[in-house]
C-alpha positions as CSV (number, residue, x, y, z in Angstrom):
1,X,28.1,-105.2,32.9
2,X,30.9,-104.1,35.1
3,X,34.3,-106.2,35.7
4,X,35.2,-106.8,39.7
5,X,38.9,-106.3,40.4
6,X,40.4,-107.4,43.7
7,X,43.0,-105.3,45.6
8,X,45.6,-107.5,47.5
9,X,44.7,-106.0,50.7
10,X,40.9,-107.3,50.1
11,X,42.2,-111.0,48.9
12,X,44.0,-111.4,52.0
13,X,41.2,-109.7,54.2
14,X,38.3,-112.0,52.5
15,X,40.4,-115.0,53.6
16,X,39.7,-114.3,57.2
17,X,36.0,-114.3,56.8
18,X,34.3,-116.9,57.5
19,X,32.7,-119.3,54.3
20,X,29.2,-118.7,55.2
21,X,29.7,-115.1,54.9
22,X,32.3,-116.0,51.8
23,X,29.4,-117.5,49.8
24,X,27.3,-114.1,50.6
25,X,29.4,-111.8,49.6
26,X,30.3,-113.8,46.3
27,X,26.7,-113.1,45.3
28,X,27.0,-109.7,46.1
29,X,29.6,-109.6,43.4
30,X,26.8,-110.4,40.9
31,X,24.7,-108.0,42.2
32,X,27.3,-104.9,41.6
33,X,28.4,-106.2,38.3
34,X,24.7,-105.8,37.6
35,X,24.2,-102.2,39.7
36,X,27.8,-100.9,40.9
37,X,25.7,-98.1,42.5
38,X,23.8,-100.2,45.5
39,X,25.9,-99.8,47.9
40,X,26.1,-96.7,50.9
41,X,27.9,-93.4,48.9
42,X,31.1,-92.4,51.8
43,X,31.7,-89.3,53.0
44,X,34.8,-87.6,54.4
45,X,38.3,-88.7,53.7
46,X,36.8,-92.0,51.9
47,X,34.3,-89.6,49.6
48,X,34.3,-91.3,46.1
49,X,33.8,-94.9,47.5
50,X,31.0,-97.0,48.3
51,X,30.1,-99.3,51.4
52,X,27.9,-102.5,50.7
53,X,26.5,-104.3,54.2
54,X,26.5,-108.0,54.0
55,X,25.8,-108.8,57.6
56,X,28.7,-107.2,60.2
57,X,30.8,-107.1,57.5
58,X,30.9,-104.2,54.8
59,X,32.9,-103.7,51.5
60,X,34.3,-100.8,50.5
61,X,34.9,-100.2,46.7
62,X,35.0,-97.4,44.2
63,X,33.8,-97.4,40.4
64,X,35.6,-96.6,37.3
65,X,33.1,-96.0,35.3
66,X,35.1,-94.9,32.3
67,X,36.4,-98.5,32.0
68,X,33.4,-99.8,33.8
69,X,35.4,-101.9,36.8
70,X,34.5,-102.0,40.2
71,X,37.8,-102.3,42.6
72,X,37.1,-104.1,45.8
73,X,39.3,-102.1,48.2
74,X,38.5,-103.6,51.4
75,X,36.5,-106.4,53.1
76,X,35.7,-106.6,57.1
77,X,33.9,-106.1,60.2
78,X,31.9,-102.9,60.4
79,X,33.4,-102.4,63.6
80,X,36.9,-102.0,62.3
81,X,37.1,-101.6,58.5
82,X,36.5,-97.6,58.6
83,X,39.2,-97.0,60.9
């Protein structure tokens, strides 16, 4: 089972979502610490890192497999998290 690790810029970003969508992606947690593979493999300049939807909003997070943690990077709207 994998560890979840929260980046400050994803504490402060979760914050602003609203606690229906909170909830959500708190049982998304359990799901990755379970599978840290589910979510959408990146491409580009954010290659290494995955994308989970939950909604319109999508994390982004990257696996150390090695040590077995998954670092939350980034919470947020779809519109504006990739940018």
């Amino acid at each position: 089972m994998y560890q979840i690790k929260l980046t400050a810029q994803a504490k402060k970003e979760l914050k602003k979502i609203k606690l229906l969508h909170q909830k959500a992606i708190d049982a998304v947690f359990e799901d990755l610490k379970e599978n840290p593979r589910l979510g959408k493999p990146l491409t580009r300049e954010l290659t290494g890192k995955y994308s989970y939807k939950i909604g319109v909003y999508r994390l982004i997070y990257s696996i150390n497999a090695k040590d077995k943690i998954i670092f939350i990077l980034t919470a947020g709207h779809r519109l504006t998290i990739y940018k």
